[in-house]
N, C-alpha and C positions, 0 to 999 in steps of 0.2 A: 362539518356538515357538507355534504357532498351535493351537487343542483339537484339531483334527484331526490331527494331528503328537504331540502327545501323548499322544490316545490310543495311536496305534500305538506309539512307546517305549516305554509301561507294558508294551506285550503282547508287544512284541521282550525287556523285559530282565527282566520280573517277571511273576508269576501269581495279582496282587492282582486284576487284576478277574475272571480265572477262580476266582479264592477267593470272593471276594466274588458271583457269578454264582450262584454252589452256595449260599452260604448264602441269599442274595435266593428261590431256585426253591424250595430247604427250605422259606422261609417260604409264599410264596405257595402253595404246595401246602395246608398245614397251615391256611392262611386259606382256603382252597378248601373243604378237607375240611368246615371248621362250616360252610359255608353249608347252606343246606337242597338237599335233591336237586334240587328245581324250577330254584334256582338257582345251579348251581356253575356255573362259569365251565368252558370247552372249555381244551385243553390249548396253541390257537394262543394266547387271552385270558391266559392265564396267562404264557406265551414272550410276552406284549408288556410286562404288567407287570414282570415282571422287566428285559426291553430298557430300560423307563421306567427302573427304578431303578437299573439299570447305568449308564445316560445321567447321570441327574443326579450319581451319586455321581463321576463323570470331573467331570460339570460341578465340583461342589465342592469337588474336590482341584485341578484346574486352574487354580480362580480364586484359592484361599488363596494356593496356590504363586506367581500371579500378581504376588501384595500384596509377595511377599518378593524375588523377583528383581531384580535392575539388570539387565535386558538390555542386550545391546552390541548396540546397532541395525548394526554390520555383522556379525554374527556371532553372533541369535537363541538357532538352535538348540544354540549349543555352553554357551552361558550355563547355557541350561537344564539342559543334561546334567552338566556343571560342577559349579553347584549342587543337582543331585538326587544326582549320585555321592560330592560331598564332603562332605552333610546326613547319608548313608545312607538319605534318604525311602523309598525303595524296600523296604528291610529294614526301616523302623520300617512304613510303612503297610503291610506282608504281616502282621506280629505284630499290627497293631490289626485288623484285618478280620480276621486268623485267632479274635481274640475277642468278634468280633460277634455279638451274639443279639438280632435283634428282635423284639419283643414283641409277641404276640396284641391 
């Protein structure tokens, strides 16, 4: 399963990075707010940061997951799915982002 391939599963079978999206815009908001007025950031500046840190956090789960997998080079994406339904990754990473607070 290739990142791009993965992304989309996470967002067909789970609503970790829609979880994660809310708490990322939370924060960036709240980083927003202390800047001084001169300069806060427009609300597109803010939608890119969050896209940034949506991006990297697929990147980081994608690549740990990477480290753990035996993919069957004839049969990729079923590996993946295999190992992500019989870990429960899915269920444990929605409970870890549902407890995420990043920090000012």
């Amino acid at each position: 399963m290739d990142r791009e391939e993965f992304e989309t599963y996470l967002n067909a079978n789970s609503r970790v990075v829609a979880i994660f999206r809310s708490h990322a815009l939370a924060y960036q908001h709240r980083k927003n707010r202390q800047r001084a007025t001169s300069k806060r950031w427009s609300e597109t500046a803010v939608a890119r940061a969050v896209d940034k840190m949506v991006s990297q956090f697929i990147d980081n789960v994608y690549d740990k997951l990477k480290a753990n997998i035996k993919e069957n080079k004839f049969q990729p994406y079923d590996s993946w799915a295999y190992f992500i339904e019989t870990n429960n990754v899915l269920d444990n990473l929605e409970d870890t982002v549902a407890e995420i607070d990043f920090e000012d």
